[in-house]
C-alpha positions as CSV (number, residue, x, y, z in Angstrom):
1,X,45.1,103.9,132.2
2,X,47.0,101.0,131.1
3,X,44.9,97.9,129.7
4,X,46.0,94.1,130.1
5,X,48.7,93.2,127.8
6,X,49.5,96.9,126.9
7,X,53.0,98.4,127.3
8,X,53.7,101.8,128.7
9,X,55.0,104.0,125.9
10,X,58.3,105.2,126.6
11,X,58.7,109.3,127.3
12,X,62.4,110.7,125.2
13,X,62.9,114.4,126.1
14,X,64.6,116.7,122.9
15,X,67.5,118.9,124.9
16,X,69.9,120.6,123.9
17,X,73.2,121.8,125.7
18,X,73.0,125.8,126.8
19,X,76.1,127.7,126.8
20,X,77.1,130.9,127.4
21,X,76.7,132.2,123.6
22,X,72.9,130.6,123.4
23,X,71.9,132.2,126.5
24,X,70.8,135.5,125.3
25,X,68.8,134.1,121.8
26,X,65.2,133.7,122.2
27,X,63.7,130.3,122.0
28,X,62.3,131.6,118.3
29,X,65.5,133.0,117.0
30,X,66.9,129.8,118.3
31,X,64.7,127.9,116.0
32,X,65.2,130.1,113.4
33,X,69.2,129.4,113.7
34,X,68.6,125.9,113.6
35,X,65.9,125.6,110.9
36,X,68.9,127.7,108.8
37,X,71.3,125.5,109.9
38,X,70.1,122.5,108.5
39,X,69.0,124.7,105.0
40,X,72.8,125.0,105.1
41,X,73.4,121.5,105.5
42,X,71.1,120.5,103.0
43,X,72.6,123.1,100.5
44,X,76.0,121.9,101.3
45,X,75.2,118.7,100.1
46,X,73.3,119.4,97.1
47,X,76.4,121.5,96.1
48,X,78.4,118.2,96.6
49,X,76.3,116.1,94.5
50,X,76.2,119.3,91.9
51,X,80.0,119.4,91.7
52,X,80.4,115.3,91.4
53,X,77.3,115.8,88.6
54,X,79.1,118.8,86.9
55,X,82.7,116.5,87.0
56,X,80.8,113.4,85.4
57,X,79.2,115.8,82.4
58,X,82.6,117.4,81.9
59,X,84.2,113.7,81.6
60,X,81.5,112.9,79.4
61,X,82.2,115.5,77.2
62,X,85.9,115.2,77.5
63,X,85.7,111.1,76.7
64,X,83.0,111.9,74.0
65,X,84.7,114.5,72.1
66,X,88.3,112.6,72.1
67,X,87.3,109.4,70.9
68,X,84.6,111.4,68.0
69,X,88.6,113.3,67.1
70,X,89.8,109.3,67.3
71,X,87.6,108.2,65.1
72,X,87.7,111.2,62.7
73,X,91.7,109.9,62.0
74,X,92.9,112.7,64.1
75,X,96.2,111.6,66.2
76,X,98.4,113.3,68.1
77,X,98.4,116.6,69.7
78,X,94.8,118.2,68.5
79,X,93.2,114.9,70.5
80,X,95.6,115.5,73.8
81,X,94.7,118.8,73.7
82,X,90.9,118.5,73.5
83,X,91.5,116.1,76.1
84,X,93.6,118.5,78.2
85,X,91.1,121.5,77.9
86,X,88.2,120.2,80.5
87,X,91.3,120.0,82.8
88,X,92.6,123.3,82.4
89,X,89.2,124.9,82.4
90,X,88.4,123.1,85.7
91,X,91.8,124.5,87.4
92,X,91.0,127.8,86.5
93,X,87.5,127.5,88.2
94,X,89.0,125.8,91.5
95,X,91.8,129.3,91.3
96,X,88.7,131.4,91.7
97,X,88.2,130.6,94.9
98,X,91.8,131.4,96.2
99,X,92.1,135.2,97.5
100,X,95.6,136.8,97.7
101,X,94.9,139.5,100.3
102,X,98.4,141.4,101.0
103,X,100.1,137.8,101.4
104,X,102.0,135.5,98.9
105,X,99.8,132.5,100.7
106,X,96.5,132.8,99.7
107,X,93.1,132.2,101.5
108,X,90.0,130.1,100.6
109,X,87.0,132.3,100.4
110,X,84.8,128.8,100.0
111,X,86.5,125.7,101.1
112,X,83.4,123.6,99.8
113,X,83.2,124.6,96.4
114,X,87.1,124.7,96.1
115,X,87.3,121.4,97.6
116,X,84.7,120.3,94.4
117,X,87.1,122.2,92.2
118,X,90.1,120.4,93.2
119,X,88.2,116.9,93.2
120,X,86.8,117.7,89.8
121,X,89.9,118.7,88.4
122,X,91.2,115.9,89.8
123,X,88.6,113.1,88.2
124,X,89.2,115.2,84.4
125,X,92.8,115.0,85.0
126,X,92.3,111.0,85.4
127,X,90.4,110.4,82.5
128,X,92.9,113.1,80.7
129,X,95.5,110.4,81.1
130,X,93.8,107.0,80.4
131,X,92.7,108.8,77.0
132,X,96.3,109.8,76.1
133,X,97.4,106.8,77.5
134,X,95.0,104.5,74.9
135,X,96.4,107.1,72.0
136,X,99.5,106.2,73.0
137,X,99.1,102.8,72.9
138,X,96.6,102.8,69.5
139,X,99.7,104.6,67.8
140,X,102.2,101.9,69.0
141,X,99.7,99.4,67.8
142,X,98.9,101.2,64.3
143,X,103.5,101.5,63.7
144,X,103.4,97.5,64.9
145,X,101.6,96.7,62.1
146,X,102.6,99.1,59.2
147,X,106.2,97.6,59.9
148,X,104.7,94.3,59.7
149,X,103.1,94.8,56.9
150,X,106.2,96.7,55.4
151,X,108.2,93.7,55.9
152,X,105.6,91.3,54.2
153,X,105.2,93.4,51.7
154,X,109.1,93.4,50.9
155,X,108.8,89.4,51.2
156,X,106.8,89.0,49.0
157,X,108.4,91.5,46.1
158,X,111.8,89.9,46.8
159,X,112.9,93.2,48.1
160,X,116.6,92.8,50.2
161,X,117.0,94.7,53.4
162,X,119.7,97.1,53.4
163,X,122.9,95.2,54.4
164,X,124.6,95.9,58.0
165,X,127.2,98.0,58.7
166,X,129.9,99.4,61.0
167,X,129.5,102.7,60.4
168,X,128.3,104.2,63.8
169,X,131.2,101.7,65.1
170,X,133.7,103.3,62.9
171,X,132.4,106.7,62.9
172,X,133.0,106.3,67.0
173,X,136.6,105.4,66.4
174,X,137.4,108.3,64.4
175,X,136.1,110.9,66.6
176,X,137.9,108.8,69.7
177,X,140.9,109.3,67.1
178,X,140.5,113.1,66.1
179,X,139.6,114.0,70.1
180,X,143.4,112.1,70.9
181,X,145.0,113.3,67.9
182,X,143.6,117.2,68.8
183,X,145.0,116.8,72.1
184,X,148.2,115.7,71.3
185,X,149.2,118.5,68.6
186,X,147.7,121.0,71.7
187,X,150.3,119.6,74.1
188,X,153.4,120.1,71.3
């Protein structure tokens, strides 16, 4: 009994398509299906925000660990390599998922989890390459300045610069004159 002023309450009815493959499941196993279907779901995801959390540790470390190498006066190819490692470690976890079953073309026994591997490689092998880019560009940076200081430093003590010559231009010119020379005494 409706009272002045008071809106009927719409009715919504929960239904569900029925095929031929639902047909035979009772309405509990049905519910069972779907209660485990949305566990699945809910797994899936937590699995996604575990791989993206497992990739942002790993970069941690890798960015953490490179720069600790950095600042330790390390250069060159221990720092690259400490930087390379997370990548090759997370490559070799994504492979685990590939299955080579009497084929050269292997099959994905879990598309989710490789799909994290290859995204997590992916995000190491990023960072992987702005840190060897920035020891790339420190070491240009630190050979800038030792030649600038080099050369003020020779300034100041009055030290000449070696004086220019032509020898690559004359060394040319003698090969170009043995290599004609060579061929000539061949042809005679």
């Amino acid at each position: 009994m409706l009272i002045k002023n008071q809106n009927q309450t719409p009715i919504y009815f929960d239904a569900e398509i029925v095929d031929e493959r639902t047909q035979h499941i009772q309405g509990e196993q049905y519910d069972s299906e779907q209660v485990q279907q949305a566990i699945a779901q809910t797994d899936g995801g937590v699995t996604v925000l575990r791989g993206i959390a497992q990739g942002a540790v790993l970069a941690g470390f890798q960015v953490a660990s490179t720069q600790s190498l950095y600042l330790a006066g390390c250069v060159g190819l221990f720092p690259a390599v400490v930087a390379g490692l997370p990548v090759g470690l997370s490559v070799a976890g994504a492979l685990c998922y590939l299955r080579f079953e009497n084929s050269f073309i292997p099959t994905i026994s879990d598309r989710q989890k490789f799909g994290l591997g290859v995204t997590r490689t992916l995000m190491l092998a990023a960072s992987s390459w702005k840190l060897t880019t920035d020891a790339q560009q420190m070491d240009f940076v630190a050979r800038s300045s030792f030649l600038g200081v080099t050369q003020q430093v020779k300034q100041y003590e009055g030290i000449e610069s070696p004086k220019q010559t032509n020898f690559p231009l004359i060394l040319g010119f003698t090969a170009v004159v043995a290599v004609i020379l060579a061929f000539y005494w061949r042809k005679r």
